[in-house]
C-alpha positions in Angstrom: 76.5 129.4 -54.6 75.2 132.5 -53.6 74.3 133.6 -49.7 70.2 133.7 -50.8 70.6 129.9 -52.5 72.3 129.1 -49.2 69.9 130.3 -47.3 66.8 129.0 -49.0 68.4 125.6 -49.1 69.1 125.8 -44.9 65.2 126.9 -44.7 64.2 123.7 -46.9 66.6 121.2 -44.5 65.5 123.0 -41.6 61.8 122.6 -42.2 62.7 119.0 -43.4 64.6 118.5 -39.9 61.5 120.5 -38.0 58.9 118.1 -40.0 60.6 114.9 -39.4 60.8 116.2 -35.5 57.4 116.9 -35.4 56.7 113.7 -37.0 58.7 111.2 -35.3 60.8 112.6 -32.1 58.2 115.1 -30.9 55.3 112.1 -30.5 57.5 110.2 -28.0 58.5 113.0 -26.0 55.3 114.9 -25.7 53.8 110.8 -25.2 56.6 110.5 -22.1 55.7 113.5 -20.3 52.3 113.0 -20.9 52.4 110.0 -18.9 54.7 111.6 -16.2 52.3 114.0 -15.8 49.3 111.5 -15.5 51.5 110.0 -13.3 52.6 112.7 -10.8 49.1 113.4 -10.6 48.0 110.3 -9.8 50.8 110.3 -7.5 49.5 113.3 -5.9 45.6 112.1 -5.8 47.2 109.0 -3.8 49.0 110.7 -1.5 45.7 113.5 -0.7 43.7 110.2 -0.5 46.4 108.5 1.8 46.5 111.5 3.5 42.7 111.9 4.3 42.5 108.2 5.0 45.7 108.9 7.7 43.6 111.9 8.9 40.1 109.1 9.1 42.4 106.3 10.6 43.6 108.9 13.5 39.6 109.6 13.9 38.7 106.3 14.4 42.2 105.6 16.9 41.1 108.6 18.6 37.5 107.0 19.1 38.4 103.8 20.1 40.7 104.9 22.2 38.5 107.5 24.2 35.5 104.5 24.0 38.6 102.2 25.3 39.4 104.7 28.3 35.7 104.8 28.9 35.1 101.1 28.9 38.0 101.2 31.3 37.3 104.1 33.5 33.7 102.2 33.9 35.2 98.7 34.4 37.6 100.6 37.7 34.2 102.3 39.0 32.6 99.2 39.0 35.2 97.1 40.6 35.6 99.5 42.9 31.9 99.6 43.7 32.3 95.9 44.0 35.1 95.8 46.2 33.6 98.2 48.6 30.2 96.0 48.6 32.6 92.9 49.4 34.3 95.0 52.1 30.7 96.1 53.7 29.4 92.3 53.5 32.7 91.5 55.4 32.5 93.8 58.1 28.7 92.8 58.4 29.9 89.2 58.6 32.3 89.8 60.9 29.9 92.2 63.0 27.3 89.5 63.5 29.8 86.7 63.9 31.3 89.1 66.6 27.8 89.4 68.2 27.3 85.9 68.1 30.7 85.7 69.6 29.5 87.9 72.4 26.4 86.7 72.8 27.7 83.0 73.0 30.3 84.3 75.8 27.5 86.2 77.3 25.3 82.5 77.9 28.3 81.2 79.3 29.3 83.4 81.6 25.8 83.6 82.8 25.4 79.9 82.3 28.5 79.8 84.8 27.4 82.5 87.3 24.1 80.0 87.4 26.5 77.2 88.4 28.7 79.3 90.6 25.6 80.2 92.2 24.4 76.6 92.5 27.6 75.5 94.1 27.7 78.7 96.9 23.9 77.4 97.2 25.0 74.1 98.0 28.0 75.4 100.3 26.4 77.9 102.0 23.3 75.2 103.3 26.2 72.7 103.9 27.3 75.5 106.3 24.4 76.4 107.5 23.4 72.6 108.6 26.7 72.8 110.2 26.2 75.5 112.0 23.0 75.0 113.3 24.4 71.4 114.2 27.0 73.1 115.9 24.4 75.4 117.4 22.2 72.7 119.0 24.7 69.7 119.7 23.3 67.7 118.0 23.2 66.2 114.4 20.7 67.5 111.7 19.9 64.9 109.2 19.6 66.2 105.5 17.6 63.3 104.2 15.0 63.7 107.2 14.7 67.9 106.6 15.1 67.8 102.8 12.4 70.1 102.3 13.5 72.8 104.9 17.2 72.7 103.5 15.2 73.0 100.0 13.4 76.7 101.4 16.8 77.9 102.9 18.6 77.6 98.9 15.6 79.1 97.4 16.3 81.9 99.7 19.9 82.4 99.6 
């Protein structure tokens, strides 16, 4: 065989061997990456949706969480409001119950100076009877001069 029959008859298997390639093993392969290549890009549509649904997600945490810190900032102000309300209605309680304390200690002390005075009434005409008795020898009768002894207490 000569180098030019040799030749031509490697061209012929070769373009047998890149026909049946083409035909058959090329199909599959090409087919394969095809799909890895749909694939990957879905894989990468997935992950830049995931990813703007992360960035959405930390937009709506965010939100709730600064609505949240509202709600609870507004919920503290208005407890405190509250409490100081209950504290001012306690002290005014406590204020009037104090001047109805007061004024309830202030009727009986003058409710008792009346009696006190009453009683030094009452001693002082005894004394005075008994010293005008003394005075005059003789005995005064309080029955008999009720209505003098009654002018002498209305003027002590």
């Amino acid at each position: 065989m000569s180098i030019t029959g040799t030749l031509i008859i490697q061209m012929i298997v070769f373009l047998i061997l890149v026909g049946f390639t083409m035909k058959f093993v090329w199909p599959p392969i090409a087919k394969a990456l095809d799909e890895r290549a749909q694939r990957i890009a879905e894989g990468l549509a997935a992950a830049d949706k995931a990813k703007s649904e992360l960035s959405a997600a930390n937009k709506r945490v965010e939100e709730e969480l600064a609505k949240t810190r509202n709600e609870t900032a507004t919920r503290l102000a208005d407890a405190e409001r509250r409490a100081q309300a209950i504290i001012e209605e306690a002290k005014a309680r406590a204020t009037e119950e104090g001047n109805k304390i007061v004024a309830a200690a202030k009727a009986d002390a003058e409710q008792q100076t009346v009696k006190a005075r009453e009683a030094l009434r009452e001693q002082v005409a005894a004394l005075a009877v008994k010293g005008a008795e003394q005075i005059l020898r003789k005995e005064v009768n309080a029955s008999v001069h009720a209505d003098l002894l009654g002018r002498l207490k209305a003027e002590l």
